[in-house]
mmCIF file of the N, C-alpha and C atoms, coordinates in Angstrom:
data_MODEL
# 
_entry.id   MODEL 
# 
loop_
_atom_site.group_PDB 
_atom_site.id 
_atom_site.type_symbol 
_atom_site.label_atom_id 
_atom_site.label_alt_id 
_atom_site.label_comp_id 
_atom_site.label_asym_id 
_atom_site.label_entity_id 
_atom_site.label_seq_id 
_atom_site.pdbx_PDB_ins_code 
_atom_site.Cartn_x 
_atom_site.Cartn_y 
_atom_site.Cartn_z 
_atom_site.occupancy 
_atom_site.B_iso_or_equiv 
_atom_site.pdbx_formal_charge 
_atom_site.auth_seq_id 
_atom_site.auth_comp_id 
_atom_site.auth_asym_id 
_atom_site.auth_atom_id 
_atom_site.pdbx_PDB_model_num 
ATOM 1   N N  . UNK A 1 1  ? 2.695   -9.337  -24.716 1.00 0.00 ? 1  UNK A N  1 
ATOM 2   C CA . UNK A 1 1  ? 1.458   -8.953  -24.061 1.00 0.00 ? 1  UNK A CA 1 
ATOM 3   C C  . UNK A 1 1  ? 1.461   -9.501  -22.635 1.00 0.00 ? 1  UNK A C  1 
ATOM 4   N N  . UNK A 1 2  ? 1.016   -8.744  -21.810 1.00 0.00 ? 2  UNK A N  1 
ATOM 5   C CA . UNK A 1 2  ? 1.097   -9.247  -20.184 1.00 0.00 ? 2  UNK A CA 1 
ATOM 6   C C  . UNK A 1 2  ? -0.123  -10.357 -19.782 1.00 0.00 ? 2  UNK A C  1 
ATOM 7   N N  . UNK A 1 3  ? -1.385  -9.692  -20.540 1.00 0.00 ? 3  UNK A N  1 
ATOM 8   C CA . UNK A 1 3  ? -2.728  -10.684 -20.099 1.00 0.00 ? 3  UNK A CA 1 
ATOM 9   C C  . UNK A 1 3  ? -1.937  -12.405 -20.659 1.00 0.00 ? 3  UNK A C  1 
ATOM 10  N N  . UNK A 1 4  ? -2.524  -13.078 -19.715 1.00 0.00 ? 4  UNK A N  1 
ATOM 11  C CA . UNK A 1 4  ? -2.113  -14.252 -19.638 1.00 0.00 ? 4  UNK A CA 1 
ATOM 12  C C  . UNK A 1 4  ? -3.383  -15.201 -19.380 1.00 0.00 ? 4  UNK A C  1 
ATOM 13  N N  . UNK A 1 5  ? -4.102  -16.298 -20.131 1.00 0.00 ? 5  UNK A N  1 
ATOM 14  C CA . UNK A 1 5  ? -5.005  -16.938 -18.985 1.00 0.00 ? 5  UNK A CA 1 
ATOM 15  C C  . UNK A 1 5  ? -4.631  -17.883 -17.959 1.00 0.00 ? 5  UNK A C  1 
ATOM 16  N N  . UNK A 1 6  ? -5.165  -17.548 -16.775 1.00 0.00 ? 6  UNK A N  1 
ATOM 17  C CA . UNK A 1 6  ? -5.099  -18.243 -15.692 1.00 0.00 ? 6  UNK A CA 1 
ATOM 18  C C  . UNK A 1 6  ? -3.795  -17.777 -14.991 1.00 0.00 ? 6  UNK A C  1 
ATOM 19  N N  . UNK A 1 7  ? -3.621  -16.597 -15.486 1.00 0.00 ? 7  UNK A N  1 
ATOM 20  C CA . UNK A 1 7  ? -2.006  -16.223 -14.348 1.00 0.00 ? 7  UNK A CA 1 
ATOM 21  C C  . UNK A 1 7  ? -1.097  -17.068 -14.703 1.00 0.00 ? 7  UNK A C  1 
ATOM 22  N N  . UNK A 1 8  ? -0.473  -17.900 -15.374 1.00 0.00 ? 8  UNK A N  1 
ATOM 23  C CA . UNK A 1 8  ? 0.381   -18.840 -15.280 1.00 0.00 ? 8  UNK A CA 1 
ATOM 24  C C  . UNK A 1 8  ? 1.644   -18.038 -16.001 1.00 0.00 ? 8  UNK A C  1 
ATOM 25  N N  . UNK A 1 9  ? 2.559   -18.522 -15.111 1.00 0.00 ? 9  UNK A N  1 
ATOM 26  C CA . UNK A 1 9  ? 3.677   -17.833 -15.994 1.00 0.00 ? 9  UNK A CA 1 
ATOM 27  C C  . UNK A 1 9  ? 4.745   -17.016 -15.297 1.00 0.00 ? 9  UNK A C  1 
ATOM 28  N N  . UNK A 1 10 ? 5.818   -16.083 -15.155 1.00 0.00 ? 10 UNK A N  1 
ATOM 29  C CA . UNK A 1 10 ? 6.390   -15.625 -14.381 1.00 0.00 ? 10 UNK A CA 1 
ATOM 30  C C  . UNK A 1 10 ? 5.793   -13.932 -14.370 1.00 0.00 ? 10 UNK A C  1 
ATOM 31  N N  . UNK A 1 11 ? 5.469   -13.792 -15.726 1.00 0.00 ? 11 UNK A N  1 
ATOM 32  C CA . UNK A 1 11 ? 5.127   -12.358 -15.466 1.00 0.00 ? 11 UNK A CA 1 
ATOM 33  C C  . UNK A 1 11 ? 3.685   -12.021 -15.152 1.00 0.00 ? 11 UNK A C  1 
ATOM 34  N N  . UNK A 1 12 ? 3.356   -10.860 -14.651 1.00 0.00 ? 12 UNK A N  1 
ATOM 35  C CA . UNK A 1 12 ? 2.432   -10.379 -14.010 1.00 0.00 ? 12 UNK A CA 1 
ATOM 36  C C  . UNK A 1 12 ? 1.313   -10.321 -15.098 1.00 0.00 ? 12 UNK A C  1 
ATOM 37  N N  . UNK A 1 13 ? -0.280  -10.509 -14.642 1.00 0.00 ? 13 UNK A N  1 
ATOM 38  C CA . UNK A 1 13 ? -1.028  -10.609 -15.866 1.00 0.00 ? 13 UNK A CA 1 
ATOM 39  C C  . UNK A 1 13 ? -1.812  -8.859  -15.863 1.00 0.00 ? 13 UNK A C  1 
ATOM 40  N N  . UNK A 1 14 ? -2.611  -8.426  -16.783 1.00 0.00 ? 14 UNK A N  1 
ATOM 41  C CA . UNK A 1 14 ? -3.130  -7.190  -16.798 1.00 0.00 ? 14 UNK A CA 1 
ATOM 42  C C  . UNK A 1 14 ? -3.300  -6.518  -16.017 1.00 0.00 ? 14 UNK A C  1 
ATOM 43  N N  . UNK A 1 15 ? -4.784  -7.008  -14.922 1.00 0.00 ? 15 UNK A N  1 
ATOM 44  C CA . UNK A 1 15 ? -4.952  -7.224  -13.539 1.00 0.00 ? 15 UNK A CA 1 
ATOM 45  C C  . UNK A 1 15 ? -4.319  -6.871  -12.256 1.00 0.00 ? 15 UNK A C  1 
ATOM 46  N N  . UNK A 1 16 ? -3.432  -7.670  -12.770 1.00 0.00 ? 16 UNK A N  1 
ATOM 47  C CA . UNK A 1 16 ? -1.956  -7.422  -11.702 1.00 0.00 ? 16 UNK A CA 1 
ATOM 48  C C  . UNK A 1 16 ? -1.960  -6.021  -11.369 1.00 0.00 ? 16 UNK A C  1 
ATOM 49  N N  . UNK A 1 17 ? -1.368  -5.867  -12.556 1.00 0.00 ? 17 UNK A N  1 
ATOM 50  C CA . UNK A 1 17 ? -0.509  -4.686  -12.726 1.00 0.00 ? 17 UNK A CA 1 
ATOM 51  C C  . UNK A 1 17 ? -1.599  -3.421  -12.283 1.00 0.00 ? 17 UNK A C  1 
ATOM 52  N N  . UNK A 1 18 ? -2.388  -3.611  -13.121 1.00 0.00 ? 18 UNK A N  1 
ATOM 53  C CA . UNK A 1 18 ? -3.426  -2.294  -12.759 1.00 0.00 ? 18 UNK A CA 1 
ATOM 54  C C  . UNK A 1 18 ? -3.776  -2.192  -11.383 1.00 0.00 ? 18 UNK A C  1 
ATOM 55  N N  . UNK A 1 19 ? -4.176  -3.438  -10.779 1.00 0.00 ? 19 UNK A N  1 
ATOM 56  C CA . UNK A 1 19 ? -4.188  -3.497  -9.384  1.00 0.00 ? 19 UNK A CA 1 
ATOM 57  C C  . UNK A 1 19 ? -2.517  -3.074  -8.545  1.00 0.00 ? 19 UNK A C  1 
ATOM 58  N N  . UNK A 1 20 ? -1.532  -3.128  -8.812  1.00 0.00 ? 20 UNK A N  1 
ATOM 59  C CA . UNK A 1 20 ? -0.519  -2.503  -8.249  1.00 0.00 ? 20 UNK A CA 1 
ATOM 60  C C  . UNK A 1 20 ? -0.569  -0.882  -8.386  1.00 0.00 ? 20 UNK A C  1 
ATOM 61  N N  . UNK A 1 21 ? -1.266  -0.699  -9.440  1.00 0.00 ? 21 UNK A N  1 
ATOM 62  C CA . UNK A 1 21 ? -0.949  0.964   -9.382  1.00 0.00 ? 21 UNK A CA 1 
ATOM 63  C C  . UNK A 1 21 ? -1.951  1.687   -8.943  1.00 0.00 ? 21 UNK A C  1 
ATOM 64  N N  . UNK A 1 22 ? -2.655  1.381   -8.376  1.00 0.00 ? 22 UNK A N  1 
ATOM 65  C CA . UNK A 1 22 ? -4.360  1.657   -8.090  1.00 0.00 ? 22 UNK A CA 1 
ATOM 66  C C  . UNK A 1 22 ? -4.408  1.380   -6.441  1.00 0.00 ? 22 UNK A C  1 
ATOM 67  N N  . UNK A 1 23 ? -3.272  0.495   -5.984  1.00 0.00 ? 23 UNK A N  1 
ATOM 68  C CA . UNK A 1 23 ? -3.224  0.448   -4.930  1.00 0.00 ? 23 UNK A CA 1 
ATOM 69  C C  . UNK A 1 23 ? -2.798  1.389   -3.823  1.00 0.00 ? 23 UNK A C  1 
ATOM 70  N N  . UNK A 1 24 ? -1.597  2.014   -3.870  1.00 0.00 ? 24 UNK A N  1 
ATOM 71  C CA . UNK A 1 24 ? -1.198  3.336   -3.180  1.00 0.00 ? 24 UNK A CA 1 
ATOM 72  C C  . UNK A 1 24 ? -2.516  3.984   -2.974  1.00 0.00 ? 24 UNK A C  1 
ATOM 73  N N  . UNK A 1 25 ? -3.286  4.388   -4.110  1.00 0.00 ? 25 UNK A N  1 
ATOM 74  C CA . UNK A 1 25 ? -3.907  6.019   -4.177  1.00 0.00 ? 25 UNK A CA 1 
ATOM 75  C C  . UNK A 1 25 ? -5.195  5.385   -3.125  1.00 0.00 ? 25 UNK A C  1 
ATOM 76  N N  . UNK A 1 26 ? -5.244  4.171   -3.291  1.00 0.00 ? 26 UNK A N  1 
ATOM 77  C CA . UNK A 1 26 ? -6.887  3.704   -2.482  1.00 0.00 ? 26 UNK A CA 1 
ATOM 78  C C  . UNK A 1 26 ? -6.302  2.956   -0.958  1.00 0.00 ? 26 UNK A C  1 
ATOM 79  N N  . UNK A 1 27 ? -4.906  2.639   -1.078  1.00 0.00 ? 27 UNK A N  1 
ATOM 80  C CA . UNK A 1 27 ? -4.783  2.724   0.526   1.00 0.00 ? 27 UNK A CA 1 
ATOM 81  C C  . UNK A 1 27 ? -4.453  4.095   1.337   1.00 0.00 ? 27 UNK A C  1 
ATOM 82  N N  . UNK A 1 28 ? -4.515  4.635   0.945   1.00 0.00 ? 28 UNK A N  1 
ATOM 83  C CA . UNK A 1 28 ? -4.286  6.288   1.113   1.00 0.00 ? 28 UNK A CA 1 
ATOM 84  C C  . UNK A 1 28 ? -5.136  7.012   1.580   1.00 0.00 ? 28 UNK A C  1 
ATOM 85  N N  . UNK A 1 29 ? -6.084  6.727   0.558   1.00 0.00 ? 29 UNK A N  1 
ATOM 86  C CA . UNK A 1 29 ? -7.097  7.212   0.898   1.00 0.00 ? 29 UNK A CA 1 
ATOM 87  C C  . UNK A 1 29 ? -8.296  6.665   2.430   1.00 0.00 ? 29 UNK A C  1 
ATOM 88  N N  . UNK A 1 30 ? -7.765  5.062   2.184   1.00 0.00 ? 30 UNK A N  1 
ATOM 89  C CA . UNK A 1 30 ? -8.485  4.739   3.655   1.00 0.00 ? 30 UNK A CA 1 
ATOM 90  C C  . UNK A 1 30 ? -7.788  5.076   4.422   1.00 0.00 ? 30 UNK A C  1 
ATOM 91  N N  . UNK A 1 31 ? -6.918  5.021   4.634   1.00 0.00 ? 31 UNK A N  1 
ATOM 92  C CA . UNK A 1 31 ? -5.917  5.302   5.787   1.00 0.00 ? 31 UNK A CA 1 
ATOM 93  C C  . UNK A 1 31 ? -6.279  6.652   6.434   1.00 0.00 ? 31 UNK A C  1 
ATOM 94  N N  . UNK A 1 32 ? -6.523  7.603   5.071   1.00 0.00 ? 32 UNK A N  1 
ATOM 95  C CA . UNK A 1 32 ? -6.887  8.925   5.841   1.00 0.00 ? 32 UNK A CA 1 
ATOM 96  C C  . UNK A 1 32 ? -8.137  8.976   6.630   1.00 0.00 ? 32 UNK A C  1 
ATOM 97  N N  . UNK A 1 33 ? -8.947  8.394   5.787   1.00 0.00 ? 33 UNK A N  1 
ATOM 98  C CA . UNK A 1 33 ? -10.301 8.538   6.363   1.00 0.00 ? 33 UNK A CA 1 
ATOM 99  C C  . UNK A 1 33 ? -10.229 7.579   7.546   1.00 0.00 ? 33 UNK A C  1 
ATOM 100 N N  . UNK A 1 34 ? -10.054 6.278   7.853   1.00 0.00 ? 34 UNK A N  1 
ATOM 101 C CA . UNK A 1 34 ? -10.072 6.005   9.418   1.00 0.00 ? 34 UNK A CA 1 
ATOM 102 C C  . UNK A 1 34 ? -9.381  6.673   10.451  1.00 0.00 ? 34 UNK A C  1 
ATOM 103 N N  . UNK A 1 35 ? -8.083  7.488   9.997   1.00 0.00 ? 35 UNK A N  1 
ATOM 104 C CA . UNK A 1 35 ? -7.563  8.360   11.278  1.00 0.00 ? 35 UNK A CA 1 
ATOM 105 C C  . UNK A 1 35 ? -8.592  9.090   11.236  1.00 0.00 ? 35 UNK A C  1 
ATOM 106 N N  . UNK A 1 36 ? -8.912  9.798   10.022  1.00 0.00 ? 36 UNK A N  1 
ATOM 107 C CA . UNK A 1 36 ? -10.025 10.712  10.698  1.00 0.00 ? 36 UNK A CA 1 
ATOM 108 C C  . UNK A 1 36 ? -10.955 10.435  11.172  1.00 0.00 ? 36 UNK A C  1 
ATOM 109 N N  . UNK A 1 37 ? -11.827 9.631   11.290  1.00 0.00 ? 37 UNK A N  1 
ATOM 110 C CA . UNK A 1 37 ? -12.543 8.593   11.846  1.00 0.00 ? 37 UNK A CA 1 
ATOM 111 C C  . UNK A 1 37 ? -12.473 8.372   13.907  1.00 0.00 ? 37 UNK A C  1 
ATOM 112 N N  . UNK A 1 38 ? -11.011 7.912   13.587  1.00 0.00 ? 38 UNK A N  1 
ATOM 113 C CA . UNK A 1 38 ? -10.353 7.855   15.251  1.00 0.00 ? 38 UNK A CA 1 
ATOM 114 C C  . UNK A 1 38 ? -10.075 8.659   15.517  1.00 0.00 ? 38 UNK A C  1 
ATOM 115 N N  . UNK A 1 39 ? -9.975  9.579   14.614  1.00 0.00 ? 39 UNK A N  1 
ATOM 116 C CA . UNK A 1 39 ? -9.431  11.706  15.736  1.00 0.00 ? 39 UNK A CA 1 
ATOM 117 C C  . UNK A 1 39 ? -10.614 12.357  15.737  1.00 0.00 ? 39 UNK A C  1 
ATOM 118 N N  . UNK A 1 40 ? -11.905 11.967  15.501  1.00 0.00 ? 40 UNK A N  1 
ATOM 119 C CA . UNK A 1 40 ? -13.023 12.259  16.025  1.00 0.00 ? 40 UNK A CA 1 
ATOM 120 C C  . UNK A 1 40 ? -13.540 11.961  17.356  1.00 0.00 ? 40 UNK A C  1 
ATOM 121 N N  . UNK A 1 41 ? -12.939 10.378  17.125  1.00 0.00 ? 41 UNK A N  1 
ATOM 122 C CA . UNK A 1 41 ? -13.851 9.785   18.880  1.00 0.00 ? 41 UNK A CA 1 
ATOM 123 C C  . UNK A 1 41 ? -12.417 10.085  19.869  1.00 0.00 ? 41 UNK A C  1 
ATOM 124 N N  . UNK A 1 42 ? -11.095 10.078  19.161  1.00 0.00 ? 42 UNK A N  1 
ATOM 125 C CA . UNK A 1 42 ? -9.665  10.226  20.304  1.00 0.00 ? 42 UNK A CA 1 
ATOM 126 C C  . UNK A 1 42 ? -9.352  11.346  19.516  1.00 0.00 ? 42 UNK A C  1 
ATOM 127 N N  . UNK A 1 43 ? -9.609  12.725  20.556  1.00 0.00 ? 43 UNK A N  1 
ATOM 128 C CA . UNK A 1 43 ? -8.758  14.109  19.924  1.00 0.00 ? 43 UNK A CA 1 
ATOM 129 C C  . UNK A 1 43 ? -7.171  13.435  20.172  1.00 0.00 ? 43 UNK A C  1 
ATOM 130 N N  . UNK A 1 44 ? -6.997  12.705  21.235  1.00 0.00 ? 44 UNK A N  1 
ATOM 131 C CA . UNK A 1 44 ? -5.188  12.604  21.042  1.00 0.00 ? 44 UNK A CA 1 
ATOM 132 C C  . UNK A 1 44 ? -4.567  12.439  19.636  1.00 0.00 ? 44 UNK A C  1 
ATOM 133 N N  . UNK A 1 45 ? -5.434  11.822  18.717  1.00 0.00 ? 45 UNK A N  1 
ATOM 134 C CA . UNK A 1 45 ? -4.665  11.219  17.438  1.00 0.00 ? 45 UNK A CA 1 
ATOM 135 C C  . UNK A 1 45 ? -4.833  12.233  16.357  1.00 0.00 ? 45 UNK A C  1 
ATOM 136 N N  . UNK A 1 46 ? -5.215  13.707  16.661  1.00 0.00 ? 46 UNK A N  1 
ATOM 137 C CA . UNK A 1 46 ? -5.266  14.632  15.868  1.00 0.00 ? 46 UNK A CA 1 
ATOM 138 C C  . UNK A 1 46 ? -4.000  14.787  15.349  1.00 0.00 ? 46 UNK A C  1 
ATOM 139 N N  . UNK A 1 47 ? -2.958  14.369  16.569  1.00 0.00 ? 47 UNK A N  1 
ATOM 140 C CA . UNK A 1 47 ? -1.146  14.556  15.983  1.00 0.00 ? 47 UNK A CA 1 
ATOM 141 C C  . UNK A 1 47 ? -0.979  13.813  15.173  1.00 0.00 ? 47 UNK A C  1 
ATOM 142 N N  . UNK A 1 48 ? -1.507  12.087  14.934  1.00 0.00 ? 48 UNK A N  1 
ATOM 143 C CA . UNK A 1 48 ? -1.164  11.912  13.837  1.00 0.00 ? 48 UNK A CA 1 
ATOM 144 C C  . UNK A 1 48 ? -1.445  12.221  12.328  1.00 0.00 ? 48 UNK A C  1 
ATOM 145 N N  . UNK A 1 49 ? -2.685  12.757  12.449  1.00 0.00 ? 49 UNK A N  1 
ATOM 146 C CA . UNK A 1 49 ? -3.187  13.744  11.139  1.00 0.00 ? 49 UNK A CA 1 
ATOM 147 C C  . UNK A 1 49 ? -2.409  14.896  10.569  1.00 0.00 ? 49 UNK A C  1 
ATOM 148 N N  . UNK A 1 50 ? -1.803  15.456  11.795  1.00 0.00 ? 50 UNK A N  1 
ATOM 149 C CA . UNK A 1 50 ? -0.529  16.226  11.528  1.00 0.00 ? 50 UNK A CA 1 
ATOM 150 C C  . UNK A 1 50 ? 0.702   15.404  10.458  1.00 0.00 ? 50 UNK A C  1 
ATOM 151 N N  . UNK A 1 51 ? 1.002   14.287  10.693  1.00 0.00 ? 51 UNK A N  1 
ATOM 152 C CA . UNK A 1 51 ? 1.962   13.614  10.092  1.00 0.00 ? 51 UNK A CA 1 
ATOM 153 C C  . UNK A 1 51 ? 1.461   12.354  9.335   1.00 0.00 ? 51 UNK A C  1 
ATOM 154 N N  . UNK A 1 52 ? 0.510   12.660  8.369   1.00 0.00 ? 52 UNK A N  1 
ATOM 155 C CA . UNK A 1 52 ? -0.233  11.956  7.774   1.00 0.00 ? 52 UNK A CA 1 
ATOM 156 C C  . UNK A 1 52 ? 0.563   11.260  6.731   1.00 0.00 ? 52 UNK A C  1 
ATOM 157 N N  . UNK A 1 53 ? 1.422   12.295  6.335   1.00 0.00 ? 53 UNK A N  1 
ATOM 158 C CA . UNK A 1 53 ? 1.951   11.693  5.205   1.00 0.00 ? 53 UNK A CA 1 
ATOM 159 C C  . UNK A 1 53 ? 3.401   10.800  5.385   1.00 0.00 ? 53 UNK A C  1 
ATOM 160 N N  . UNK A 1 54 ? 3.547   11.272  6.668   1.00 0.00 ? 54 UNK A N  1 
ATOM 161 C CA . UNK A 1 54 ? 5.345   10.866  6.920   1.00 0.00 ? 54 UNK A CA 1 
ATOM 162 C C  . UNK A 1 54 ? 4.711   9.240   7.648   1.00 0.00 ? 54 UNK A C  1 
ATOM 163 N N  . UNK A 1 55 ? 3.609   9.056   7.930   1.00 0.00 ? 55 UNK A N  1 
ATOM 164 C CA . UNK A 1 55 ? 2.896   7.773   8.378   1.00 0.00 ? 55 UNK A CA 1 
ATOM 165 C C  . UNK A 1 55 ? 2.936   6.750   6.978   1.00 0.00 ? 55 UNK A C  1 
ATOM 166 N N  . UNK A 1 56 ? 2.030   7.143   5.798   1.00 0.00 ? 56 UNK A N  1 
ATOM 167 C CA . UNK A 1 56 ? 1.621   6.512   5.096   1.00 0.00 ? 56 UNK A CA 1 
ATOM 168 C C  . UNK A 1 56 ? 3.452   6.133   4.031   1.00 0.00 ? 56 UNK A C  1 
ATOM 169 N N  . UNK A 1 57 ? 4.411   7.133   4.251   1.00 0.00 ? 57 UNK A N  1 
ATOM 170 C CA . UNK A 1 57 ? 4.839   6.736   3.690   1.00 0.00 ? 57 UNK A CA 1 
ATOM 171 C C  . UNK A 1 57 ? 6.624   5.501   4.392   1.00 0.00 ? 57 UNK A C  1 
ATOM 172 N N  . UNK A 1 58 ? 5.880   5.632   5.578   1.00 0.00 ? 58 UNK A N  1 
ATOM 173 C CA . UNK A 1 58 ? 6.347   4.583   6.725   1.00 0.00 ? 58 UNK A CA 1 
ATOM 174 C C  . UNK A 1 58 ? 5.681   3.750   6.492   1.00 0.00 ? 58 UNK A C  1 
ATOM 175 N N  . UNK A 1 59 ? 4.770   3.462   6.274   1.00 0.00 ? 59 UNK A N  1 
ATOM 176 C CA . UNK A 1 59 ? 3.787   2.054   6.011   1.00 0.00 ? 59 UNK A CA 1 
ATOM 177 C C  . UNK A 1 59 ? 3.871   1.494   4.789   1.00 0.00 ? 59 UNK A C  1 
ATOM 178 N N  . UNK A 1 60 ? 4.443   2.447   3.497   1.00 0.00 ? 60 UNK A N  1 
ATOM 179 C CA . UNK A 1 60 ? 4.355   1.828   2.123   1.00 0.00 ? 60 UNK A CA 1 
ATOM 180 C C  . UNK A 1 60 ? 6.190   1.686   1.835   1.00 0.00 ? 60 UNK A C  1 
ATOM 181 N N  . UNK A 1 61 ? 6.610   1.878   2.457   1.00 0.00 ? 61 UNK A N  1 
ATOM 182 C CA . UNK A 1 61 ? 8.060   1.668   2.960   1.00 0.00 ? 61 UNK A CA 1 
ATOM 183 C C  . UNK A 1 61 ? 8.346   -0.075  3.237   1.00 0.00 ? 61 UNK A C  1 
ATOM 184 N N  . UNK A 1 62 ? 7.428   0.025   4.248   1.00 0.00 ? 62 UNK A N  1 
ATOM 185 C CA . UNK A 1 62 ? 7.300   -1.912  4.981   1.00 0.00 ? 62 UNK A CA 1 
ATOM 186 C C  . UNK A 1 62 ? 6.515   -2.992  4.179   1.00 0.00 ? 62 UNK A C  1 
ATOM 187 N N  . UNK A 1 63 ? 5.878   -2.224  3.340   1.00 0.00 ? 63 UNK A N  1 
ATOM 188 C CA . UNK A 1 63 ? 5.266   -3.155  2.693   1.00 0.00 ? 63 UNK A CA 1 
ATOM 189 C C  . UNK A 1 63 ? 5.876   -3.310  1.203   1.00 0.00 ? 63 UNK A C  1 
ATOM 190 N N  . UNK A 1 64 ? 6.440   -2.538  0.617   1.00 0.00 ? 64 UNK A N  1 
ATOM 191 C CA . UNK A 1 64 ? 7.451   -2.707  0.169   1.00 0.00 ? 64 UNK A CA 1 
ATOM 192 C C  . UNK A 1 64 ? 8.609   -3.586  0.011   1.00 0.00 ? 64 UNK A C  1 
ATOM 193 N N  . UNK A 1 65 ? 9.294   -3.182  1.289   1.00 0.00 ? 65 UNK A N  1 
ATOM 194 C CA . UNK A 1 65 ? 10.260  -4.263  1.506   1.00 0.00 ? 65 UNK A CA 1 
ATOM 195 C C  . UNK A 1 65 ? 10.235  -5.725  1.672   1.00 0.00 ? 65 UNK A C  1 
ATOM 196 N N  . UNK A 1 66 ? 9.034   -5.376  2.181   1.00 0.00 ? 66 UNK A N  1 
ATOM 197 C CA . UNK A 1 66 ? 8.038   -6.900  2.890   1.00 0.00 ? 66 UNK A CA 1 
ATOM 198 C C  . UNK A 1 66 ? 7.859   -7.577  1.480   1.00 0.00 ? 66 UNK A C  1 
ATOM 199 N N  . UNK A 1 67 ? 7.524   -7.379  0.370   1.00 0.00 ? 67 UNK A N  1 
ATOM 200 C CA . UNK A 1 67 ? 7.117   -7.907  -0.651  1.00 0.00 ? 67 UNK A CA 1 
ATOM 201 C C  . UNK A 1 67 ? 8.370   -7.902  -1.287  1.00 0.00 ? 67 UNK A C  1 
ATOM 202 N N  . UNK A 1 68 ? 9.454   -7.099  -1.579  1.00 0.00 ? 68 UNK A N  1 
ATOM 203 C CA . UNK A 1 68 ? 10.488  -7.580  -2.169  1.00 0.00 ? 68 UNK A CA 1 
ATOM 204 C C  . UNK A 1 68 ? 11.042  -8.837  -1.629  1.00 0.00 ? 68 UNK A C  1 
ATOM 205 N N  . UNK A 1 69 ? 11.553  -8.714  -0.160  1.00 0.00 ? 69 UNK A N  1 
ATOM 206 C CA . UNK A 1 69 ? 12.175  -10.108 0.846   1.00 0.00 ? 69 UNK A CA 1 
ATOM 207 C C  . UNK A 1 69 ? 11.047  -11.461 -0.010  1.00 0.00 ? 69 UNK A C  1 
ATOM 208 N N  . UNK A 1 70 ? 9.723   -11.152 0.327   1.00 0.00 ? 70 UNK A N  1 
ATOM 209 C CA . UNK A 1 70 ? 9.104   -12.576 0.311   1.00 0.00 ? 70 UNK A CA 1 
ATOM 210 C C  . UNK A 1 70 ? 9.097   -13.165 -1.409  1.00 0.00 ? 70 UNK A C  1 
ATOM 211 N N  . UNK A 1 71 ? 9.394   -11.876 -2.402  1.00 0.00 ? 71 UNK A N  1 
ATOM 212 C CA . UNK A 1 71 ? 9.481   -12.536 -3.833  1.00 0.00 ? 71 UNK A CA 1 
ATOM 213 C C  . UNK A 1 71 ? 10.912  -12.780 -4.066  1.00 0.00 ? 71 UNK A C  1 
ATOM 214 N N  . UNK A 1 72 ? 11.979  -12.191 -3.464  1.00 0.00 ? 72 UNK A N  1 
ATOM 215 C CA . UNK A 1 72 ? 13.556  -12.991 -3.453  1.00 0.00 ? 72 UNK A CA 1 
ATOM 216 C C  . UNK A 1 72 ? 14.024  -11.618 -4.344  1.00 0.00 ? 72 UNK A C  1 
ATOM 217 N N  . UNK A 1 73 ? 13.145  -10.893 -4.912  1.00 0.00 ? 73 UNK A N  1 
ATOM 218 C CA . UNK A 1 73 ? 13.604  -9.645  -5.558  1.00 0.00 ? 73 UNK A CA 1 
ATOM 219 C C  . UNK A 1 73 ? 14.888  -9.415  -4.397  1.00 0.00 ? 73 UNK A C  1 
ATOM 220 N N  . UNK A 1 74 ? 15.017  -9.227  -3.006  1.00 0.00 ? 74 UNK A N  1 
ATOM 221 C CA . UNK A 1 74 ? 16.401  -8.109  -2.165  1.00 0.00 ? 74 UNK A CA 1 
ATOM 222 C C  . UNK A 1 74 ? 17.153  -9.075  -1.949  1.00 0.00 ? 74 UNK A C  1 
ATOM 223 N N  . UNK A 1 75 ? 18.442  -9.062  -2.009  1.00 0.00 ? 75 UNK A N  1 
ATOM 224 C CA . UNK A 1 75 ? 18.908  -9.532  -1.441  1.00 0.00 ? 75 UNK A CA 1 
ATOM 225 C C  . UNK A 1 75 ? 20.221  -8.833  -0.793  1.00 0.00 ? 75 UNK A C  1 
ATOM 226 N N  . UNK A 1 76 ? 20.254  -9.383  0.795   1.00 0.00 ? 76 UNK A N  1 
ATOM 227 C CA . UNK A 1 76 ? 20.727  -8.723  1.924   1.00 0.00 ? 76 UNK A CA 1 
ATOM 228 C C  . UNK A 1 76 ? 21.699  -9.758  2.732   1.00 0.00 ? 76 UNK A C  1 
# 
C-alpha cells in the first residue's frame, strides 16, 4: 500500500501520487489562461498562443529533467 503516515519512507504516499498526475492537466490549464490573459493586453503574444502546445511541452520537458537531476533518478 502507498498511503504511509507522515510520508516517511522512500516511497511516495497516496497524495503524492495523485498530486503528480493532476498536475500536468492543471498547469496547463493555467498556463493557457494567463497567455490568454497577456494576448489580450499584448496582441504581440497572440504568436505564442499559436504554439501553445510546443511551449507547455518545453516547460514540462525542464521540469522534468529538473526533478529527475535533483532526486539522483539521471545520471549524466
Amino acid at each position: 500500500m502507498l498511503f504511509q503516515v507522515g510520508g516517511q519512507g522512500a516511497r511516495p504516499t497516496f497524495f503524492e501520487m495523485s498530486a503528480a498526475q493532476q498536475l500536468p492537466a492543471s498547469l496547463r490549464a493555467a498556463l493557457s489562461y494567463s497567455f490568454g490573459v497577456f494576448a489580450l493586453r499584448r496582441p504581440s503574444l497572440h504568436k505564442v498562443l499559436d504554439y501553445e502546445d510546443e511551449f507547455f511541452a518545453l516547460l514540462m520537458s525542464v521540469l522534468e529533467s529538473h526533478s529527475l537531476r535533483t532526486t539522483g533518478s539521471l545520471s549524466l
